[in-house]
N, CA and C atoms of all chains as a GROMACS GRO file, in nm:
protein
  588
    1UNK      N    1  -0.661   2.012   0.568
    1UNK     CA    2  -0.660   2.009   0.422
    1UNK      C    3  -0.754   1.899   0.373
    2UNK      N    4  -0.777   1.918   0.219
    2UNK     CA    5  -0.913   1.833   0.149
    2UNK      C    6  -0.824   1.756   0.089
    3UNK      N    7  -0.821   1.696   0.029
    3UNK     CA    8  -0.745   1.598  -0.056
    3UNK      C    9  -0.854   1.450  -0.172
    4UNK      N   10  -0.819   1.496  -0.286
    4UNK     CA   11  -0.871   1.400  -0.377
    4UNK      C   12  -0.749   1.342  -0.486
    5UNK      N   13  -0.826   1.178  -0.516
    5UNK     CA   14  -0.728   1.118  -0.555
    5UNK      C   15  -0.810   1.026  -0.687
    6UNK      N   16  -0.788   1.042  -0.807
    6UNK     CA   17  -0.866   0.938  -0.893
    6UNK      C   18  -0.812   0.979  -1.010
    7UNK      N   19  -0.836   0.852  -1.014
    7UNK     CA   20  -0.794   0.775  -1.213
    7UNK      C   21  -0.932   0.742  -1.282
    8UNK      N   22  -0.886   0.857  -1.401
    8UNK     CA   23  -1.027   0.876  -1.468
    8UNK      C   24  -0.986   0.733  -1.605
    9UNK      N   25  -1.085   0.720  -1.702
    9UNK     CA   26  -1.027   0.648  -1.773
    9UNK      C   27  -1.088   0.739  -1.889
   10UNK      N   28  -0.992   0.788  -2.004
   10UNK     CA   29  -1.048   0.865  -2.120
   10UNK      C   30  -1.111   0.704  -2.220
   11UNK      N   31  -1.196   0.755  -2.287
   11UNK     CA   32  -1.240   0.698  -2.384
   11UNK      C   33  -1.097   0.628  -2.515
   12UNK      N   34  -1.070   0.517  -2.541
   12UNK     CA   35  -0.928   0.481  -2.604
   12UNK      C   36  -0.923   0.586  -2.699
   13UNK      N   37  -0.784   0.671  -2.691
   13UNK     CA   38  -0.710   0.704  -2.786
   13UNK      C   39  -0.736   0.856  -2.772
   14UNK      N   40  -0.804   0.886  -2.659
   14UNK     CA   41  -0.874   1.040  -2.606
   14UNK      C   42  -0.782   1.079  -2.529
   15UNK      N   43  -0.709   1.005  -2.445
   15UNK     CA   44  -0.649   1.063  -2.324
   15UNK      C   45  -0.562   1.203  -2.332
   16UNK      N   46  -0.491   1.254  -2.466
   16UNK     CA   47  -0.423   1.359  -2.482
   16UNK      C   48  -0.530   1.467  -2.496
   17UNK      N   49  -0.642   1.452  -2.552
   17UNK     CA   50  -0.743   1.579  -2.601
   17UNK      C   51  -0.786   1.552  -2.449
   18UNK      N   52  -0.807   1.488  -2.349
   18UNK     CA   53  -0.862   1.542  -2.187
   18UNK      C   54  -0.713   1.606  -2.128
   19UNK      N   55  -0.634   1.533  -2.114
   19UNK     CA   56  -0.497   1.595  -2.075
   19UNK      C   57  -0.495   1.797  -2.086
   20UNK      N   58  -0.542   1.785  -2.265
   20UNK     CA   59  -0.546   1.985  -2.270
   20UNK      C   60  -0.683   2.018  -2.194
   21UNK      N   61  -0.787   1.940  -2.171
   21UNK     CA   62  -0.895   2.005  -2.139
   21UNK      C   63  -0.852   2.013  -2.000
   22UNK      N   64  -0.817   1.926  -1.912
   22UNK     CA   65  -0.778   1.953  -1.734
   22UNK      C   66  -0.729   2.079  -1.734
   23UNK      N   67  -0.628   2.013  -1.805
   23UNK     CA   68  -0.493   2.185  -1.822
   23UNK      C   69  -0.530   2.314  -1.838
   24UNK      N   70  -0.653   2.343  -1.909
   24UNK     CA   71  -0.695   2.462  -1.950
   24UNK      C   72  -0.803   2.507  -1.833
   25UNK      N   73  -0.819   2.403  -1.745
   25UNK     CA   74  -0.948   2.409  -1.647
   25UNK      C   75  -0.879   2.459  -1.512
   26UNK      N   76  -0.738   2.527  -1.513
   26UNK     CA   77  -0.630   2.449  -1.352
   26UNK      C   78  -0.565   2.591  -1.375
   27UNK      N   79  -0.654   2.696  -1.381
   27UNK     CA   80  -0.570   2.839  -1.397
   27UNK      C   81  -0.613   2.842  -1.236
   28UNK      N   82  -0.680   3.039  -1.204
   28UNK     CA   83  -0.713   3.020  -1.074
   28UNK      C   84  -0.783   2.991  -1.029
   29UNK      N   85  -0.784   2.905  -0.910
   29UNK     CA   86  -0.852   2.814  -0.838
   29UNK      C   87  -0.766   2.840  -0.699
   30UNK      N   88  -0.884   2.989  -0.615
   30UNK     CA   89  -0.853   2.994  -0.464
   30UNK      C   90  -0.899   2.845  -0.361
   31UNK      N   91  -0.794   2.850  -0.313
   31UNK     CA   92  -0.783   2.718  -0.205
   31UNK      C   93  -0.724   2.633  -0.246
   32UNK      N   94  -0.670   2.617  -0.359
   32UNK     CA   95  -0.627   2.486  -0.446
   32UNK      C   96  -0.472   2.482  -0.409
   33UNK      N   97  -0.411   2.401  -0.345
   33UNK     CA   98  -0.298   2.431  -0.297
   33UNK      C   99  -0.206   2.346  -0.405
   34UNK      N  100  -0.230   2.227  -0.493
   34UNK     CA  101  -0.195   2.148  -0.575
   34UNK      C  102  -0.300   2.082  -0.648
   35UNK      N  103  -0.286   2.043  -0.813
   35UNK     CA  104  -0.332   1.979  -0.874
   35UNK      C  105  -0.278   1.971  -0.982
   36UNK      N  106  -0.228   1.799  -0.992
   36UNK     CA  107  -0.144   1.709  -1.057
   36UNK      C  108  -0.229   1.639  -1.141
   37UNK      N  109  -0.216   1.662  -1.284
   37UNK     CA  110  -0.251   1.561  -1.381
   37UNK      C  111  -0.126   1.453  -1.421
   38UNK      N  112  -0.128   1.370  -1.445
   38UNK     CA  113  -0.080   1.244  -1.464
   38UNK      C  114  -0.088   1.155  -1.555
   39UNK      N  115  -0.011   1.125  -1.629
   39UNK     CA  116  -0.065   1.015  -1.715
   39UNK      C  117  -0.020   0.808  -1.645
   40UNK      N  118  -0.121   0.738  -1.636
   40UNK     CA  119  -0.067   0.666  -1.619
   40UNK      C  120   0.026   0.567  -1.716
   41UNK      N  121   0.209   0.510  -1.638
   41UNK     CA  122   0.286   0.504  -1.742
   41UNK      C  123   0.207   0.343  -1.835
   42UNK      N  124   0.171   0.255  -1.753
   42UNK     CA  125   0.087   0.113  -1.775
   42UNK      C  126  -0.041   0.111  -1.804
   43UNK      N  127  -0.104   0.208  -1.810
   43UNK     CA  128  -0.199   0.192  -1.901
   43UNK      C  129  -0.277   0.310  -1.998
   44UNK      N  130  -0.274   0.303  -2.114
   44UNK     CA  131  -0.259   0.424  -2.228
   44UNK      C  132  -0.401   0.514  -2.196
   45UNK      N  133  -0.501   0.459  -2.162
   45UNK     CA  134  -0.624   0.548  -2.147
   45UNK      C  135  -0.640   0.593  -2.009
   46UNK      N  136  -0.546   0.579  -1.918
   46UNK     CA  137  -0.591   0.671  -1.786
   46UNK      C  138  -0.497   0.749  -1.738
   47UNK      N  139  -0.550   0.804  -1.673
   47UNK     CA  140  -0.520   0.961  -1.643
   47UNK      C  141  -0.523   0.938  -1.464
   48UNK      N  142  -0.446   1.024  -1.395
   48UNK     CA  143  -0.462   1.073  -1.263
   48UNK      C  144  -0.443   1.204  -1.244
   49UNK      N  145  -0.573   1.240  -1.121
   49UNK     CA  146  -0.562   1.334  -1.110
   49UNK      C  147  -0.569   1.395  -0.933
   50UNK      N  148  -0.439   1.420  -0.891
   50UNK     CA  149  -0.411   1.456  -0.771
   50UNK      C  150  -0.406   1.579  -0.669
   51UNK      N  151  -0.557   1.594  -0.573
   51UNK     CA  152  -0.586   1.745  -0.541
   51UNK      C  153  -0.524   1.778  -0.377
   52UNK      N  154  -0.528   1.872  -0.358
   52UNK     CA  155  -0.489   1.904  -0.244
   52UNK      C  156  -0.559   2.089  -0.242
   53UNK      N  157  -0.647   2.103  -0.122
   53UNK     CA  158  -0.711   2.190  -0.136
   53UNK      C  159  -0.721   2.231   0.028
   54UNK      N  160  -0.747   2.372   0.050
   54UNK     CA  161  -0.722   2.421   0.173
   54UNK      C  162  -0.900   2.367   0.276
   55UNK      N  163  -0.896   2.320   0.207
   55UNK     CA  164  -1.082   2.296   0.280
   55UNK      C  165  -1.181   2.231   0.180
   56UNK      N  166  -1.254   2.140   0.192
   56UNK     CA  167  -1.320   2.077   0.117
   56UNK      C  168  -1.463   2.216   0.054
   57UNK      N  169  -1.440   2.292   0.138
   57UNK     CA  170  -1.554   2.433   0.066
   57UNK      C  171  -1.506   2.451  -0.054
   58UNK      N  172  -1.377   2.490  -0.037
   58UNK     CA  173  -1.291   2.542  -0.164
   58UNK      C  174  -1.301   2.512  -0.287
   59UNK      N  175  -1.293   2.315  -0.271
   59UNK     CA  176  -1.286   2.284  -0.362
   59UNK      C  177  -1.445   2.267  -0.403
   60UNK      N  178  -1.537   2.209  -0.357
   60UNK     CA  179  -1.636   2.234  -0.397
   60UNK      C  180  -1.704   2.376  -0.508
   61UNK      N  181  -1.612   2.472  -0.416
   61UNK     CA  182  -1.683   2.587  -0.489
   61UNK      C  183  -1.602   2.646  -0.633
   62UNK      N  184  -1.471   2.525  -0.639
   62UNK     CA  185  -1.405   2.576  -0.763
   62UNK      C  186  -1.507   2.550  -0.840
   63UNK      N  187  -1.610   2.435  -0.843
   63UNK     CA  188  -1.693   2.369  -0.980
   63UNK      C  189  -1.775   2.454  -1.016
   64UNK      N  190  -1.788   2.578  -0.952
   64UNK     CA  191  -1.852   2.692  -1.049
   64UNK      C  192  -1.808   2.746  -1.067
   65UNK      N  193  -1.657   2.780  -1.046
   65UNK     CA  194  -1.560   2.844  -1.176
   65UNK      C  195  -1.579   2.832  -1.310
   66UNK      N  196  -1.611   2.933  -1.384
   66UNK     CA  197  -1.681   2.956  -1.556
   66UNK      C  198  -1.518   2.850  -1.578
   67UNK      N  199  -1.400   2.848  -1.578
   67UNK     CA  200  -1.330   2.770  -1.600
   67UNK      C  201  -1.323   2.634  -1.642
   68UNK      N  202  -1.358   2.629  -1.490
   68UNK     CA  203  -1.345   2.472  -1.394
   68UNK      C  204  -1.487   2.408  -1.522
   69UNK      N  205  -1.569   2.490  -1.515
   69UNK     CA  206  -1.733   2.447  -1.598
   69UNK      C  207  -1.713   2.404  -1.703
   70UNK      N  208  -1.621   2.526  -1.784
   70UNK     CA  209  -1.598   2.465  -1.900
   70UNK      C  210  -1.517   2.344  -1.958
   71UNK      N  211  -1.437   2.337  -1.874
   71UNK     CA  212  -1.339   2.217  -1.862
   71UNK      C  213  -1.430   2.107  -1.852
   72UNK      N  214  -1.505   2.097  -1.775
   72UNK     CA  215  -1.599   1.928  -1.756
   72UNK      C  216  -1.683   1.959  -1.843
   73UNK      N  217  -1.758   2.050  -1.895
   73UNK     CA  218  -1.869   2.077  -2.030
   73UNK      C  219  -1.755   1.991  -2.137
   74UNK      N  220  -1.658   2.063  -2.153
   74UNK     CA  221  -1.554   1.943  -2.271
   74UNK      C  222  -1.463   1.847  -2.273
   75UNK      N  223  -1.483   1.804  -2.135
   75UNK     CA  224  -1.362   1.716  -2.072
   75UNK      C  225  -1.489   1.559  -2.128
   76UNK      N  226  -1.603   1.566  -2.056
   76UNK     CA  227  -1.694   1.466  -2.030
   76UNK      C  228  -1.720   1.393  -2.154
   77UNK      N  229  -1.739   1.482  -2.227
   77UNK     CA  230  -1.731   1.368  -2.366
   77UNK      C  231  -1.594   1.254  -2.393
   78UNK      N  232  -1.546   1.268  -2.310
   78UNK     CA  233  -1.356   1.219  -2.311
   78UNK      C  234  -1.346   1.157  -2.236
   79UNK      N  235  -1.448   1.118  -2.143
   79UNK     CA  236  -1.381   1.044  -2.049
   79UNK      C  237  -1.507   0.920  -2.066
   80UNK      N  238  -1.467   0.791  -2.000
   80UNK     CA  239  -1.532   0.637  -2.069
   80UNK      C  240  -1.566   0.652  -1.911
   81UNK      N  241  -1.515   0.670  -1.771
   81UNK     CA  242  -1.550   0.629  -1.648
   81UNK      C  243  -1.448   0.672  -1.532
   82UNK      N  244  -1.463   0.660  -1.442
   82UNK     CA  245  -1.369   0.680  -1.299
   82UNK      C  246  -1.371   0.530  -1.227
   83UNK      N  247  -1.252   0.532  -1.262
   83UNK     CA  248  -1.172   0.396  -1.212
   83UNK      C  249  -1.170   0.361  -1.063
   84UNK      N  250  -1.198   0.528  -0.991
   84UNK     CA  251  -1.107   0.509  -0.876
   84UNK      C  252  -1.151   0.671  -0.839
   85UNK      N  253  -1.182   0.709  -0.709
   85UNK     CA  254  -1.160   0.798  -0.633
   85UNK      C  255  -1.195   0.820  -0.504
   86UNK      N  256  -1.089   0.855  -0.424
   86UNK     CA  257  -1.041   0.874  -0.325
   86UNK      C  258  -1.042   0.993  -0.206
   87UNK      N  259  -1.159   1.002  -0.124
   87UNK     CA  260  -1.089   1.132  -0.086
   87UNK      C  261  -1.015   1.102   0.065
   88UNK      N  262  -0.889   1.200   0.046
   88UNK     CA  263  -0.819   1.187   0.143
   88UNK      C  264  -0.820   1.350   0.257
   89UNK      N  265  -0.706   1.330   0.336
   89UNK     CA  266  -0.669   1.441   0.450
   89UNK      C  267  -0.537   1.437   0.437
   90UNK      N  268  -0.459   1.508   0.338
   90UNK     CA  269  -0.367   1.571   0.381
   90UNK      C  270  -0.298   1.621   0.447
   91UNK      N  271  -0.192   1.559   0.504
   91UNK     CA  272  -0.116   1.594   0.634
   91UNK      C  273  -0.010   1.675   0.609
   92UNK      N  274   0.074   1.697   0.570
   92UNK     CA  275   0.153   1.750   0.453
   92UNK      C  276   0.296   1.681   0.386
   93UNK      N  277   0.434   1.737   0.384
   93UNK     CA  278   0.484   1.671   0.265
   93UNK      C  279   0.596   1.744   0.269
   94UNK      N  280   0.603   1.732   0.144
   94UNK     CA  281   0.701   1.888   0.051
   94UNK      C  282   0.631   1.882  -0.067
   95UNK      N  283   0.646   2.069  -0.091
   95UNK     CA  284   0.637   2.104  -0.230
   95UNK      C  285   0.471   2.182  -0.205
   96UNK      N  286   0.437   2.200  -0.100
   96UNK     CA  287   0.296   2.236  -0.045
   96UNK      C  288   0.332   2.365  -0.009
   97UNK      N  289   0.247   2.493  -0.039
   97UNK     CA  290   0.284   2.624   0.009
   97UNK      C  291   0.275   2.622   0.168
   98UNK      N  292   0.327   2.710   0.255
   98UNK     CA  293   0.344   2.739   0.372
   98UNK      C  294   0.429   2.666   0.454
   99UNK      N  295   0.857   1.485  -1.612
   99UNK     CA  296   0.855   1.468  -1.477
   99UNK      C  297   0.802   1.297  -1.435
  100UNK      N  298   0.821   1.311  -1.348
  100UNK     CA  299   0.853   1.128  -1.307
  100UNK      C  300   0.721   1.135  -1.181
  101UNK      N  301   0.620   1.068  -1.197
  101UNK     CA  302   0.563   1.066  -1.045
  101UNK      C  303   0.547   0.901  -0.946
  102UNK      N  304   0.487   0.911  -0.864
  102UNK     CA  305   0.436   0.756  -0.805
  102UNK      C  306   0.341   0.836  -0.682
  103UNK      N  307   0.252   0.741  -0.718
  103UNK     CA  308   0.099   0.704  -0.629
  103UNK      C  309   0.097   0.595  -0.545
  104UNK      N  310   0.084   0.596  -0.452
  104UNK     CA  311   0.074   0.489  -0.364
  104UNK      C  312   0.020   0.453  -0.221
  105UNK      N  313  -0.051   0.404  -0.249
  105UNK     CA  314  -0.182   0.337  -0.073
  105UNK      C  315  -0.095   0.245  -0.032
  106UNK      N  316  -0.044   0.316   0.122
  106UNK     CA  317   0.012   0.225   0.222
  106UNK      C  318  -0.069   0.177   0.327
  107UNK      N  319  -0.039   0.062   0.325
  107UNK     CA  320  -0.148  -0.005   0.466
  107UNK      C  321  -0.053  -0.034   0.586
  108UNK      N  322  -0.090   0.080   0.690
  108UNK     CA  323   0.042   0.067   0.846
  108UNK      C  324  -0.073  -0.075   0.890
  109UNK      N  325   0.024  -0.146   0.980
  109UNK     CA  326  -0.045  -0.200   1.072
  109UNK      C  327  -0.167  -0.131   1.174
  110UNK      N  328  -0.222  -0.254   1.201
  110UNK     CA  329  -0.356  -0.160   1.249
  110UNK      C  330  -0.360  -0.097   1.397
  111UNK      N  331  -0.388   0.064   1.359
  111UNK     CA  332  -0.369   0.136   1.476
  111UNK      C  333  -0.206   0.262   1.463
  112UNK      N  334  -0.125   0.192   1.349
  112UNK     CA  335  -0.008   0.236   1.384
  112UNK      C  336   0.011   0.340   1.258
  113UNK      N  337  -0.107   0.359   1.194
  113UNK     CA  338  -0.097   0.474   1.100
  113UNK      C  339  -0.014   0.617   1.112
  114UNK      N  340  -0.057   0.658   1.270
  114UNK     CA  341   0.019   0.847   1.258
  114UNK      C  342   0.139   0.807   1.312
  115UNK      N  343   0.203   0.677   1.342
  115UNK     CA  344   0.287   0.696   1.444
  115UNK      C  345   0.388   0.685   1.251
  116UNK      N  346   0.346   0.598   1.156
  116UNK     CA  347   0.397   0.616   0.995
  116UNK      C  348   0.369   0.774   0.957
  117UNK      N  349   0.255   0.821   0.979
  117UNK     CA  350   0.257   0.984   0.910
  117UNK      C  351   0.426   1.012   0.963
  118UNK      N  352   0.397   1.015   1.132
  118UNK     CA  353   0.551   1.088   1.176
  118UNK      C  354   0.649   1.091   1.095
  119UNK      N  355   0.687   0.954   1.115
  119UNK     CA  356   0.799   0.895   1.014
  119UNK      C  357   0.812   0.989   0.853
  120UNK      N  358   0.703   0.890   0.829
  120UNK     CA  359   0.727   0.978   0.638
  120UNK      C  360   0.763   1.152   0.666
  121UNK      N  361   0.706   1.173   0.767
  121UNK     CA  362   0.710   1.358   0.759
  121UNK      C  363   0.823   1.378   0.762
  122UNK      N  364   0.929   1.303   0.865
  122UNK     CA  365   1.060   1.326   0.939
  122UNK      C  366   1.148   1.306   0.805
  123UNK      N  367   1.104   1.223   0.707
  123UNK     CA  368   1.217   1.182   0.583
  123UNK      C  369   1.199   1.283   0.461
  124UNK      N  370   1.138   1.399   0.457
  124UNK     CA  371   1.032   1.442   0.348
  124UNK      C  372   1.130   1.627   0.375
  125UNK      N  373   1.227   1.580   0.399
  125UNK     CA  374   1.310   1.762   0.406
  125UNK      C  375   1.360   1.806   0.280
  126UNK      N  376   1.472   1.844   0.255
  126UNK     CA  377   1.534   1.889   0.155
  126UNK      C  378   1.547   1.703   0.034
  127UNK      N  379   1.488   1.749  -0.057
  127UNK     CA  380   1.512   1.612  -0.190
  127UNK      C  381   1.514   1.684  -0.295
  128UNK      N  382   1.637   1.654  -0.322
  128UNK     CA  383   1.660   1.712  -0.485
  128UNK      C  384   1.606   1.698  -0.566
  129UNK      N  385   1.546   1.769  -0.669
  129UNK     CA  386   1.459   1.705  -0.746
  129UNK      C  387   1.326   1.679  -0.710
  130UNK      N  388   1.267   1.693  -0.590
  130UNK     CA  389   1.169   1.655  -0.534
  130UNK      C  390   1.042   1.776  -0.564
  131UNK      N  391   0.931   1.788  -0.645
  131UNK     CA  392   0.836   1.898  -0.702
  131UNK      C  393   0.704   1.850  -0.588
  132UNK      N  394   0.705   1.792  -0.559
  132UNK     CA  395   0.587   1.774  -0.484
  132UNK      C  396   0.574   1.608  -0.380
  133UNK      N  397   0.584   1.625  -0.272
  133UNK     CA  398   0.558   1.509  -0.173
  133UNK      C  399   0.484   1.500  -0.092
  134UNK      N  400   0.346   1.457  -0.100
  134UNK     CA  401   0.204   1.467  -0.022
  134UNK      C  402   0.179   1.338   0.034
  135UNK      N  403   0.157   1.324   0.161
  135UNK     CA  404   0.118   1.242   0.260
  135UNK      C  405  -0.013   1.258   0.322
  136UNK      N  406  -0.136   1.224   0.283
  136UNK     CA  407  -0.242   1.165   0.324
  136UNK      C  408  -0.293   1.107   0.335
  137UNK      N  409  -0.362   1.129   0.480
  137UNK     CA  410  -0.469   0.937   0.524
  137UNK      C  411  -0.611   0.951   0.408
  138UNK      N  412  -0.622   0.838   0.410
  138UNK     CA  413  -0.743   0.787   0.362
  138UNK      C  414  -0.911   0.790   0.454
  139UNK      N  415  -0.986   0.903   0.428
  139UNK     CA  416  -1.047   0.928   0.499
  139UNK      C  417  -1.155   0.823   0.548
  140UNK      N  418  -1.140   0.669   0.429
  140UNK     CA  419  -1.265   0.603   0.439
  140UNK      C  420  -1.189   0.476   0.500
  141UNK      N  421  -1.074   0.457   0.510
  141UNK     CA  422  -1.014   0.334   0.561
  141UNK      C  423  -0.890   0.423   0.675
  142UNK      N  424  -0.938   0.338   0.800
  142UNK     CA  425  -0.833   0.412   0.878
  142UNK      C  426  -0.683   0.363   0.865
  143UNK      N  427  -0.630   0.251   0.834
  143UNK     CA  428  -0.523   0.230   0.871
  143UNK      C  429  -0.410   0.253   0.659
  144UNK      N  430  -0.464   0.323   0.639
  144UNK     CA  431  -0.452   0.364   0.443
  144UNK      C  432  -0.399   0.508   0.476
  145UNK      N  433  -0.267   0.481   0.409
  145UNK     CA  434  -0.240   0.623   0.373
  145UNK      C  435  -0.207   0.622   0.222
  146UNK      N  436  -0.233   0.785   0.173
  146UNK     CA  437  -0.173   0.805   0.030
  146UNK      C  438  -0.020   0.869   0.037
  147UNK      N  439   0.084   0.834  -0.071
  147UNK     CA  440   0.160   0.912  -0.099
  147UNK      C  441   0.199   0.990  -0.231
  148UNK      N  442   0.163   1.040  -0.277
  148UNK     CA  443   0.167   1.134  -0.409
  148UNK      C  444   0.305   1.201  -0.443
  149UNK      N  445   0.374   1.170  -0.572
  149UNK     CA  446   0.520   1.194  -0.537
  149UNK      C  447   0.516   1.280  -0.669
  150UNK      N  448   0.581   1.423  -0.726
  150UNK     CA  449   0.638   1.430  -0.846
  150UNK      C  450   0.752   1.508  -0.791
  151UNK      N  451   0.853   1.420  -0.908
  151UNK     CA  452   0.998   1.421  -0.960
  151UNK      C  453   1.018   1.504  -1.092
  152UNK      N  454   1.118   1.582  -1.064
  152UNK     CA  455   1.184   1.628  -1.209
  152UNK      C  456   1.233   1.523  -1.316
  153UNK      N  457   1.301   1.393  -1.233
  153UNK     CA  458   1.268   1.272  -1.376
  153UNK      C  459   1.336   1.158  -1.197
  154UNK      N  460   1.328   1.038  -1.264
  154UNK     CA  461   1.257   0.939  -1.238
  154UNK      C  462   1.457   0.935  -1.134
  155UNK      N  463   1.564   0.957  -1.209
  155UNK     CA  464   1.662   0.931  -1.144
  155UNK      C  465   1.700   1.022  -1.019
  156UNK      N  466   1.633   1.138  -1.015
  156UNK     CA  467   1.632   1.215  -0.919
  156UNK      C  468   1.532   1.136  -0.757
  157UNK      N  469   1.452   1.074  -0.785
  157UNK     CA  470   1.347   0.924  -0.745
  157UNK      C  471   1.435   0.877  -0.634
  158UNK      N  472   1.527   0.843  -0.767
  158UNK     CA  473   1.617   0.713  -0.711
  158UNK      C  474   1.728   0.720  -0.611
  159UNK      N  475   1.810   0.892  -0.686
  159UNK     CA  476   1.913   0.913  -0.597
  159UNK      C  477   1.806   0.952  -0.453
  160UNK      N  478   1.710   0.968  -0.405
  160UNK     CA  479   1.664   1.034  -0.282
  160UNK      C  480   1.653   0.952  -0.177
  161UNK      N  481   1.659   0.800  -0.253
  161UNK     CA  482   1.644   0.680  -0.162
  161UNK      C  483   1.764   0.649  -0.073
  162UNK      N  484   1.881   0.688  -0.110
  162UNK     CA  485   1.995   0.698  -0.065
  162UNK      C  486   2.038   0.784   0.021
  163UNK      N  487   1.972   0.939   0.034
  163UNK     CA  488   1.993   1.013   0.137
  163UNK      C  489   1.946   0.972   0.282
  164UNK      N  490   2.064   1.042   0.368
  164UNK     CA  491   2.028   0.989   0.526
  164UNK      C  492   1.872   1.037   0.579
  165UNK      N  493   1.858   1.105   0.593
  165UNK     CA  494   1.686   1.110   0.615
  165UNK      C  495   1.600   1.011   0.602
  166UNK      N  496   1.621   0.993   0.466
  166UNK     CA  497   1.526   0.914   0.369
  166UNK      C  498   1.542   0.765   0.407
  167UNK      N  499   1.684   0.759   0.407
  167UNK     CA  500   1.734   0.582   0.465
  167UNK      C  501   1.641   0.601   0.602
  168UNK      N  502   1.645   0.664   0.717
  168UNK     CA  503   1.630   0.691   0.831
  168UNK      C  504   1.462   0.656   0.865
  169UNK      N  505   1.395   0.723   0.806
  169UNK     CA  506   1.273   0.726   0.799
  169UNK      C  507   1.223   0.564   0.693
  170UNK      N  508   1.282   0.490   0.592
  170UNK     CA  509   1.252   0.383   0.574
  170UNK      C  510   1.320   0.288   0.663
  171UNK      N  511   1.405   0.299   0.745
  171UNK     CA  512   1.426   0.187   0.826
  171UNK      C  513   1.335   0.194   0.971
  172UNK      N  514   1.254   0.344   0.992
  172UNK     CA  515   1.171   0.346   1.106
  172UNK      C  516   1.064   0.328   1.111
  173UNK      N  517   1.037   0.335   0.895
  173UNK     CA  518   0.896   0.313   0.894
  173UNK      C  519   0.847   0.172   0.860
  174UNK      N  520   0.951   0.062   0.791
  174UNK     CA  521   0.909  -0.071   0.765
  174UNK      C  522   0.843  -0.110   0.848
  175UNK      N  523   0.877  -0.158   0.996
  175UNK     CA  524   0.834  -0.228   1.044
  175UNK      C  525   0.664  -0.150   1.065
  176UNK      N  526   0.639  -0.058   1.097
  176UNK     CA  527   0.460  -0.039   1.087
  176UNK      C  528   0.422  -0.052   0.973
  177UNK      N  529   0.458  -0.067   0.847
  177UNK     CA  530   0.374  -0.082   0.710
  177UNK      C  531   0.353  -0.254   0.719
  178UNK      N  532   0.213  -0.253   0.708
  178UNK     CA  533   0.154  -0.409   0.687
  178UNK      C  534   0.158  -0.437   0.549
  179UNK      N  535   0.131  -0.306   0.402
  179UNK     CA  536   0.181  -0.363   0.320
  179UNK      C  537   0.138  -0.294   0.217
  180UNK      N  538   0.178  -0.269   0.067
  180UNK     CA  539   0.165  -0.173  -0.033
  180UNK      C  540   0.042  -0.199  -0.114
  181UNK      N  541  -0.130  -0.150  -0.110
  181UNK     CA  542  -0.236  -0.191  -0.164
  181UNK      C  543  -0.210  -0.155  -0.311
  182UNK      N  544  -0.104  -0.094  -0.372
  182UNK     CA  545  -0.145  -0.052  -0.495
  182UNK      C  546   0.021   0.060  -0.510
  183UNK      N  547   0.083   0.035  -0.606
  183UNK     CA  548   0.166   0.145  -0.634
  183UNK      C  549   0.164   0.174  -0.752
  184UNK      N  550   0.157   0.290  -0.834
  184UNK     CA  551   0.153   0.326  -0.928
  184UNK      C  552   0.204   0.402  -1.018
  185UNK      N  553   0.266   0.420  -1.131
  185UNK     CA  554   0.418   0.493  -1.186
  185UNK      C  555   0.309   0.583  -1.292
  186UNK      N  556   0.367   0.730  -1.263
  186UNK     CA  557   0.279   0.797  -1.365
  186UNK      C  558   0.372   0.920  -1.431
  187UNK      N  559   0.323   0.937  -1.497
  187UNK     CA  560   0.419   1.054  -1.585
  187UNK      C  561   0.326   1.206  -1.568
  188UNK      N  562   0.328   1.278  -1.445
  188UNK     CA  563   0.299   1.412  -1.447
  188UNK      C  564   0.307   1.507  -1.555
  189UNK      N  565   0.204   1.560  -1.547
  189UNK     CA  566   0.193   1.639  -1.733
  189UNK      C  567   0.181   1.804  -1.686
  190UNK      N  568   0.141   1.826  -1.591
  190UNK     CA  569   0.159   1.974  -1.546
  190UNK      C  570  -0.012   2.039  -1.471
  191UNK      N  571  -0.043   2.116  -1.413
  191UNK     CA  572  -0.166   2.140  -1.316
  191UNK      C  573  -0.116   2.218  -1.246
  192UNK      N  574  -0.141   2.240  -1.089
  192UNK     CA  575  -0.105   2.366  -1.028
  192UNK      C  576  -0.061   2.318  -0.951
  193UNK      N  577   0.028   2.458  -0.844
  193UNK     CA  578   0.088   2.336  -0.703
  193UNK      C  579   0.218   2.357  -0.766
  194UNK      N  580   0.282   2.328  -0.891
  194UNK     CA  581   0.427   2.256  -0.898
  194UNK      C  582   0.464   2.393  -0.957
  195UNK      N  583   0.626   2.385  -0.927
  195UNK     CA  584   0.712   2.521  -0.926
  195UNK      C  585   0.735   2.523  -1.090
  196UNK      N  586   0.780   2.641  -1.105
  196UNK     CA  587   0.843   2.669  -1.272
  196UNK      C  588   0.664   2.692  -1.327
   0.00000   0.00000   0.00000
């Protein structure tokens, strides 16, 4: 498994108008086994966002999802920077299909 | 929903022998929507844990189950130490049930 991990920071007082734009970007997406938006509770302008994907192809190739596109075409004006990201390997858990 | 983010640092070398562990404590948790355990692909001895909760007391009661006791008393001693924990309020994305 692919695994990504980062705290975006919205522009102050944006973070709810990116919150609907992720959301509207997180329909289908083959390989995507999880993806967690987050608000962080300590600080008002960032956001996390937590992936878990069957293969790093996958996720790569969601970003040309007309979706996924449009989501960062209107997400980007919203966001001030990336605080933080992470990519990891997923070992697994609970709450993961299979 | 209730989440927590968090980079564990095992002592060095003793990282999968902690995957084990966390895996072994990670069965049936009430309340439990998602529990992901991954290494950190750029630091070897870094793992992530990615947690969402139906709310924050469901968290709490899980710490108390035998598993869970079981697997934190097997896993202290390899954790060298917590780089970062983080309390977030999950807003919804894919992956999680309902």
């Amino acid at each position: 498994m692919f695994g990504l991990i980062g705290k975006i920071r919205a522009h102050p007082g944006r973070r709810e108008e990116l919150v609907s734009v992720l959301l509207s970007g997180t329909g289908a997406m083959p390989g995507c086994l999880s993806y967690v938006i987050a608000r962080d509770v300590a600080d008002a302008d960032a956001l996390w966002v937590t992936e878990v994907w069957t293969e790093e192809a996958a996720h790569r190739a969601s970003l040309s999802l007309p979706d996924v596109q449009a989501a960062i075409a209107k997400g980007r004006p919203l966001i001030a920077g990336f605080d933080s990201q992470t990519r990891t390997e997923p070992v697994g858990g609970a709450g993961l299909p299979g």
